[in-house]
C-alpha positions as CSV (number, residue, x, y, z in Angstrom):
1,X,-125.8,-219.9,29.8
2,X,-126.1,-221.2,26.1
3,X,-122.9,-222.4,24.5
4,X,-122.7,-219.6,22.4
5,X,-121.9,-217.3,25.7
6,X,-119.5,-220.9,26.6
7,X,-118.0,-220.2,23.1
8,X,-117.2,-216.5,24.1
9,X,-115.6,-217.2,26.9
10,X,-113.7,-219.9,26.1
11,X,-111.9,-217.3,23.4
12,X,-111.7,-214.8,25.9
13,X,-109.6,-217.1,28.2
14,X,-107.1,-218.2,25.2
15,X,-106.6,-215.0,23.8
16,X,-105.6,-214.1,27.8
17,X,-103.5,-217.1,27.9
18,X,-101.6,-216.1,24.6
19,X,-101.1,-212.7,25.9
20,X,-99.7,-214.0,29.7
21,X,-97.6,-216.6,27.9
22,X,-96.3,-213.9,25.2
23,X,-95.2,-211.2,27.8
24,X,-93.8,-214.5,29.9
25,X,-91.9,-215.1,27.1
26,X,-90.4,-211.5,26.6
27,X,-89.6,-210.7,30.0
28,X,-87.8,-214.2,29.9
29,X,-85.5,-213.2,26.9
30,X,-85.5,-209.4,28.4
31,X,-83.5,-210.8,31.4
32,X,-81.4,-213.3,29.3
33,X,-79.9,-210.4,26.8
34,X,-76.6,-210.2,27.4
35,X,-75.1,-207.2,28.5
36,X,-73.6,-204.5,26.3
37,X,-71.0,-202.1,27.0
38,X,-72.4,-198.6,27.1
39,X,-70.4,-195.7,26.0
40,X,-71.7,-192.7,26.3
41,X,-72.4,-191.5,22.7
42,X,-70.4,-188.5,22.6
43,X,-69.5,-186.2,19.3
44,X,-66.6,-184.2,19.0
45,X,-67.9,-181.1,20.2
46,X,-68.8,-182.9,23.4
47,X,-64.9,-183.5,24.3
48,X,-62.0,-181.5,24.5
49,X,-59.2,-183.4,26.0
50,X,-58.9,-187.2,25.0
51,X,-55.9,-188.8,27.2
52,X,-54.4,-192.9,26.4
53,X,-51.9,-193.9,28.6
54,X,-49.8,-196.7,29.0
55,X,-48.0,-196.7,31.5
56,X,-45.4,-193.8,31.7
57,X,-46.3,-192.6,28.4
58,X,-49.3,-190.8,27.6
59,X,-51.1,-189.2,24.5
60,X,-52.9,-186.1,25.2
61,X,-55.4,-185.3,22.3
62,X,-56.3,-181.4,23.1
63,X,-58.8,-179.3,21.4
64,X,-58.0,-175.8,20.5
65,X,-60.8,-174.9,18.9
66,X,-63.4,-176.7,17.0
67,X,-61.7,-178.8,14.4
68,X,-58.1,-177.6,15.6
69,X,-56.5,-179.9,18.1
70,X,-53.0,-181.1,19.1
71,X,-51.4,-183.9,20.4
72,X,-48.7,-183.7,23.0
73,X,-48.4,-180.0,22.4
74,X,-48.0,-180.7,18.5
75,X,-50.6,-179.8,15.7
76,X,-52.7,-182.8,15.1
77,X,-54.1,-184.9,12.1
78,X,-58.2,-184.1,11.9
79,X,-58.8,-187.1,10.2
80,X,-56.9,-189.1,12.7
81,X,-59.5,-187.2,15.6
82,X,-62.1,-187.9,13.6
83,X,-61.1,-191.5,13.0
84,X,-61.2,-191.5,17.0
85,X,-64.8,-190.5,17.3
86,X,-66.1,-192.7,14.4
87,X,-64.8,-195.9,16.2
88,X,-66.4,-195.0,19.9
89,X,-69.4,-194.3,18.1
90,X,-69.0,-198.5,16.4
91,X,-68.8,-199.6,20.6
92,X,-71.9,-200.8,20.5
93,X,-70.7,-203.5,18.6
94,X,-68.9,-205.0,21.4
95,X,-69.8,-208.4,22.8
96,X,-69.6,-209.4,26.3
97,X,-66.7,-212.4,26.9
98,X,-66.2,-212.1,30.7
99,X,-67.6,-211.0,34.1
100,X,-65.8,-212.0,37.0
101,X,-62.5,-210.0,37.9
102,X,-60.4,-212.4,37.2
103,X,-60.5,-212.7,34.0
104,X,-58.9,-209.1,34.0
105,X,-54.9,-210.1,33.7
106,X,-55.7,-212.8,31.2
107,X,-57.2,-210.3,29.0
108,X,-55.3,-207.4,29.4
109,X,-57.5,-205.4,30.9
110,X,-56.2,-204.9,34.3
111,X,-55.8,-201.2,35.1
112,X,-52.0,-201.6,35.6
113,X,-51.2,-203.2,32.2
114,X,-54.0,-201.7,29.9
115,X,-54.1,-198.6,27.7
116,X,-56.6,-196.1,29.5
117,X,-58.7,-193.8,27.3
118,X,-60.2,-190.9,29.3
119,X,-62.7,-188.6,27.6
120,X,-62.9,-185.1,29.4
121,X,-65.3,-182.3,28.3
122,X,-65.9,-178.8,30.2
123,X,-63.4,-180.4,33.2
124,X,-65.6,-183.7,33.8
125,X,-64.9,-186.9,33.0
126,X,-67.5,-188.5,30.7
127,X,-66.3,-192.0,30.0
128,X,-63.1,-193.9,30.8
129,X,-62.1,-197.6,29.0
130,X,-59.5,-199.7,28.9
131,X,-58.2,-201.5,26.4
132,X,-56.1,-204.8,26.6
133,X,-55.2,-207.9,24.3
134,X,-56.3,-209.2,21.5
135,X,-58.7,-212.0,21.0
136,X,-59.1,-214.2,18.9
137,X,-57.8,-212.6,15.8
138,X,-56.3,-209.5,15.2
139,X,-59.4,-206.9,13.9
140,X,-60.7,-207.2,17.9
141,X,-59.6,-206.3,21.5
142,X,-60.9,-207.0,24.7
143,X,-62.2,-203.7,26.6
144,X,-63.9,-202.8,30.3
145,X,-65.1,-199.5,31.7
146,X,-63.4,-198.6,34.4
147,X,-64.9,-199.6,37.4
148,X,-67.1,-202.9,35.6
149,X,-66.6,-206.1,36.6
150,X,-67.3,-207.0,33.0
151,X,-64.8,-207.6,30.1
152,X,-66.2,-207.1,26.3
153,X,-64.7,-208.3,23.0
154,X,-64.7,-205.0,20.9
155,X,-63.8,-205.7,17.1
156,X,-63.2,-202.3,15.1
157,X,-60.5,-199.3,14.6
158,X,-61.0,-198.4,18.5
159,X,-57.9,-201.0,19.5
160,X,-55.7,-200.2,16.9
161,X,-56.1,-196.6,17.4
162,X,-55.4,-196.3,20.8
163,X,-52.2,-197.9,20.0
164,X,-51.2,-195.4,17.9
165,X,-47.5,-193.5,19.6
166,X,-48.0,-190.2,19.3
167,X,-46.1,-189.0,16.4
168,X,-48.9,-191.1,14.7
169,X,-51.5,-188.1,15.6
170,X,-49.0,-185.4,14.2
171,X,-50.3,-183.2,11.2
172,X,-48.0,-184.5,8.3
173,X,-49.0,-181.7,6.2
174,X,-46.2,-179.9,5.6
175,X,-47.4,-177.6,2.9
176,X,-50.3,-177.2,-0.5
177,X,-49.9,-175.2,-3.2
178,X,-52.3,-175.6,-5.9
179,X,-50.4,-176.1,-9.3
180,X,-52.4,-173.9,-11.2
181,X,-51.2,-170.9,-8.4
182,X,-47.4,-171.6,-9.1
183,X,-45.7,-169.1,-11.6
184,X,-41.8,-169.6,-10.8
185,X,-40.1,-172.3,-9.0
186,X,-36.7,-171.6,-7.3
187,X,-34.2,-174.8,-7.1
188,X,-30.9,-175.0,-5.3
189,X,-28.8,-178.5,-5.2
190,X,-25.7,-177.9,-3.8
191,X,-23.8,-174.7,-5.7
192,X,-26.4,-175.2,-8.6
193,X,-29.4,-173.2,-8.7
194,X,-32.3,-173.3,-11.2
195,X,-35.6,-171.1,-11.6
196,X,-38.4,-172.5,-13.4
197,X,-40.5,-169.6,-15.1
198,X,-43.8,-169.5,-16.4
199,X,-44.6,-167.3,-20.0
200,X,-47.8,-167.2,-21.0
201,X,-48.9,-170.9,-21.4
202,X,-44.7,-172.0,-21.4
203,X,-41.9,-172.9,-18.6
204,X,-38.7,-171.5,-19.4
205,X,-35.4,-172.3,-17.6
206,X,-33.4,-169.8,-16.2
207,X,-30.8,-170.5,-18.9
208,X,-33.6,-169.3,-21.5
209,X,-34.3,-172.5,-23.0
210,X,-37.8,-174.0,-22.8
211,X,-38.4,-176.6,-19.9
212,X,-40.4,-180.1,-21.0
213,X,-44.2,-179.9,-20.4
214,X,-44.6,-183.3,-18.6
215,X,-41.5,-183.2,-16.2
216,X,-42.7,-179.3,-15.2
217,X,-46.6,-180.6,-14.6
218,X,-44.8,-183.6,-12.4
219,X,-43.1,-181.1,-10.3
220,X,-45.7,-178.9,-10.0
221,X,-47.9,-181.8,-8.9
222,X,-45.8,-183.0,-6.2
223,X,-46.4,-179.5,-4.0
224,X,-50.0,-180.0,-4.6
225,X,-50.2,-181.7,-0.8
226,X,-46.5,-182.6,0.8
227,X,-46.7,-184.7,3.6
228,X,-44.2,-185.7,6.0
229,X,-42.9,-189.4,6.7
230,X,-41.7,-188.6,10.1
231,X,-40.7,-185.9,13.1
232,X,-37.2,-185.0,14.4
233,X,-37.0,-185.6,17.8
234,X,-36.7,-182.1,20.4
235,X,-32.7,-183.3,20.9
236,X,-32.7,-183.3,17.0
237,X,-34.5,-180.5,16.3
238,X,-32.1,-178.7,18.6
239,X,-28.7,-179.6,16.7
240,X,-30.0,-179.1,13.2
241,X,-29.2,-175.3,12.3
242,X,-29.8,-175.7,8.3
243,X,-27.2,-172.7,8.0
244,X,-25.8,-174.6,5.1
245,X,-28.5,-176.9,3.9
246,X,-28.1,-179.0,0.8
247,X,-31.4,-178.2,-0.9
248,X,-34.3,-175.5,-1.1
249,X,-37.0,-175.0,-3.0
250,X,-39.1,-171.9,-3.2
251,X,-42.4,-171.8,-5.1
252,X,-44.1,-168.5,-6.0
253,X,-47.2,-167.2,-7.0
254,X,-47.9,-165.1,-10.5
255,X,-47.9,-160.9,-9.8
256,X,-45.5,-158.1,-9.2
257,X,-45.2,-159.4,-5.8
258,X,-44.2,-162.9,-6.4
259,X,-44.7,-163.9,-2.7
260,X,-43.6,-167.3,-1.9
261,X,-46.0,-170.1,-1.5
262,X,-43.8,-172.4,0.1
263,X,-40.3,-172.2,1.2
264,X,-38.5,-175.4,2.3
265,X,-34.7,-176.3,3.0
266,X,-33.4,-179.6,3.0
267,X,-30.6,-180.8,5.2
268,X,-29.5,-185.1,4.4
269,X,-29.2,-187.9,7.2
270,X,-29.1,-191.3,6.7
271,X,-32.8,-192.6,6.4
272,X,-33.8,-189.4,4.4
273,X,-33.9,-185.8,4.7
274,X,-34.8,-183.3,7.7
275,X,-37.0,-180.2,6.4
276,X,-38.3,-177.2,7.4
277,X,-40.1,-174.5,5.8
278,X,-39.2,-170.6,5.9
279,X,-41.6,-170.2,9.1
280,X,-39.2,-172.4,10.8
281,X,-40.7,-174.4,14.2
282,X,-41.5,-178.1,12.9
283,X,-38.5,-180.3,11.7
284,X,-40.3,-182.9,9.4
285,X,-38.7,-186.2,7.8
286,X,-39.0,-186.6,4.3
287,X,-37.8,-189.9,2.0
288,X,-35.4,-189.7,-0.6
289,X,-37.5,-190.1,-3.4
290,X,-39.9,-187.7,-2.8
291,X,-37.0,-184.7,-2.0
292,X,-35.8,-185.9,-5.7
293,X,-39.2,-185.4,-6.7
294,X,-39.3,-181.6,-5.2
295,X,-35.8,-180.8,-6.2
296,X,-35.2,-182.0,-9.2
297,X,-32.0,-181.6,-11.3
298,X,-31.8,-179.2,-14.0
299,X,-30.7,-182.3,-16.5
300,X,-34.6,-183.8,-15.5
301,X,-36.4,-180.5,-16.4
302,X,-34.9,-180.5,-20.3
303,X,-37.0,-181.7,-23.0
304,X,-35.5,-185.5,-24.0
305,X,-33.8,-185.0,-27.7
């Protein structure tokens, strides 16, 4: 054997060496990676009942129909579902801060004192978390799958959304109406009543006397989305009758027909007003200022001298 064929061999051996020592090396850091919590990745068309409780109360997110859910029985906010799935989908983020049982009650995470979150689709359960304290600020919460020894530190919407009560979910939305669609508004304060008319490219008061151009496009903007600030309760809902409310407002579209829009009636309490539109069902909450904004007084819809 000449030292070339010594030469050969000698490389063969190293380059043998680096690849034992490499694949050492990898299987080492392989069984050193820490844990991560595993969610299964799951879309909204995977799920159709999504239930957080706490305790006695719960928050059942139910799917209607694609894109259409409720919560608790009520119509619910899409973007507040969708808000939901966006943040399970950032789980894998999550980073693990405990393993022993123990460590359950000091992180909130105990099945007693947590907020459970149980994803259901076609009558199985397909993942199950709970969700306790904070850590160490406020933009992260420590979370476990039920049944896992282990405790993560999940940073993120998920926490804070969760949390949400349930009026929180509701649909706001109490009505849209396009400005551009709106050719008569109807306005009642009290005893006084005033009708908004569009001719040709003008507004006219009821009285006959032209209306001022930027107060009419301000009202007409405020119906282009009208959102609520809050619900009535069932035992409110229930003694409100609105036989005698202190406001309406009636928008209608151009046409022989002049069908309306969007009907709402306006009754006062002390934080705001309660409305509800012509369909009845929902009682909403609205603020003061944006009721003065809907309903404007006749005085506000002159042109200034």
């Amino acid at each position: 054997m000449n030292a070339r064929h010594l030469q050969v061999i000698a490389m063969g051996v190293a380059v043998l060496l680096l690849l034992w020592g490499g694949s050492e090396l990898w299987s080492r850091r392989a069984d050193t990676a820490p844990p991560r919590l595993h969610l299964p990745a799951l879309a909204e068309r995977d799920v159709d009942t999504v239930a957080i409780t706490h305790g006695a109360d719960t928050v059942l997110l139910a799917k209607q129909a694609a894109g259409v859910w409720t919560v608790n029985r009520h119509p619910a906010s899409q973007s507040g579902v969708n808000d939901l799935f966006h943040a399970l989908r950032d789980s894998v983020r999550a980073e693990l801060a405990a393993e022993r049982p123990s460590s359950f009650a000091r992180m909130g995470v105990e099945s007693t004192g947590a907020r459970q979150v149980r994803l259901v689709g076609g009558g199985k359960t397909l993942a199950q978390l709970l969700v306790g304290g904070h850590g160490a600020g406020d933009d992260a919460s420590y979370v476990r799958l039920v049944g896992d020894a282990r405790t993560y530190l999940l940073p993120g919407r998920l926490p804070a959304l969760v949390g949400r009560p349930a009026d929180d979910w509701r649909d706001r939305q109490i009505g849209a109406v396009a400005p551009e669609s709106i050719a008569v508004v109807e306005i009642q304060r009290g005893a006084k009543r005033t009708t908004l008319r569009k001719q040709g490219t003008k507004w006219m008061l009821s009285s006959g006397a032209p209306a001022d151009s930027a107060a009419v496009a301000r009202l007409l903007q405020s119906f282009r989305t009208v959102n609520a600030s809050g619900f009535a309760t069932e035992r409110q809902s229930d003694s409100l009758t609105f036989a005698r409310p202190e406001r309406r407002v009636t928008v209608r579209g151009a046409g022989a027909g002049g069908g309306a829009l969007l009907a709402l009636t306006f009754d006062s309490t002390a934080g705001g007003f309660w409305v509800h539109t012509a369909a009845g069902g929902t009682v909403y909450r609205l603020d003061f200022w944006l009721v003065d904004q809907l309903t404007p007084a006749e005085d506000a819809l002159k042109p200034h001298s």
